[in-house]
C-alpha positions, 0 to 999 in steps of 0.5 A, spaced: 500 500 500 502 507 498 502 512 503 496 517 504 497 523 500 492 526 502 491 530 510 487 533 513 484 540 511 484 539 503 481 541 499 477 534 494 474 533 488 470 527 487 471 522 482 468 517 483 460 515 486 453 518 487 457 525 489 462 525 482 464 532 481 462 535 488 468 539 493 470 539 500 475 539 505 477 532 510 474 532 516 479 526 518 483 522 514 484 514 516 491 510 513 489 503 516 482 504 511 485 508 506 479 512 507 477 519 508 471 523 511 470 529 506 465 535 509 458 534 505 460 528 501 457 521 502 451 523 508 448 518 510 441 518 515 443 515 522 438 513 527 441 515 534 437 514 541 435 519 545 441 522 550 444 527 553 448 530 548 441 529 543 435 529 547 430 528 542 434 522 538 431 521 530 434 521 524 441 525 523 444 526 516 451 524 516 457 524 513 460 517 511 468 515 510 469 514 502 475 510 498 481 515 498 482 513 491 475 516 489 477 524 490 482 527 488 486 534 490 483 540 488 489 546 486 487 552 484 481 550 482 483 544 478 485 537 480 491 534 480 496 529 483 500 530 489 508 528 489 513 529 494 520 534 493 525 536 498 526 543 499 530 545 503 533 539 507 524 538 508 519 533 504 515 537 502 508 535 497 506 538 491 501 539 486 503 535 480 500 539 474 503 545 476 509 544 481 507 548 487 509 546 494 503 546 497 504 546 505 
């Protein structure tokens, strides 16, 4: 398995699935499962007991992990892959498509 490319905070354009071609920024990012949470994609209905913290309980819209390998990194508007470089005795990522360091 390759190594998670991808952190927390990015910005993703899916590629694959029902929310083909929607963005969003990763909520969380799983390595064991290749897996990423990305904020208003894949939602899913819950249906949760009353508890403290929810005193009514019902059905809560949320969002499910999906397959890292169906998003992509959004960089300037367009989506590309994500390689690394060492600059400045760091490794550091960058963008593929235009050669920025992007953190």
């Amino acid at each position: 398995m390759s190594a998670m490319k991808l952190k927390k905070g990015d910005t993703v354009k899916v590629i694959a699935g029902k929310d083909k071609s929607k963005e969003g920024k990763i909520l969380s990012v799983n390595k064991k499962n290749n897996t990423v949470l990305v904020e208003g994609i894949n939602m899913v209905s819950k249906h949760t007991k009353p508890s403290a913290a929810n005193q009514a309980g019902g059905i809560v819209e949320q969002e499910a992990p999906i397959d890292a390998s169906n998003v992509m990194y959004v960089s300037g508007g367009k989506v590309t892959r994500i390689g690394y470089e060492i600059k400045d005795g760091k490794k550091v990522r960058v963008a593929k498509s235009t050669g920025k360091v992007i953190d």
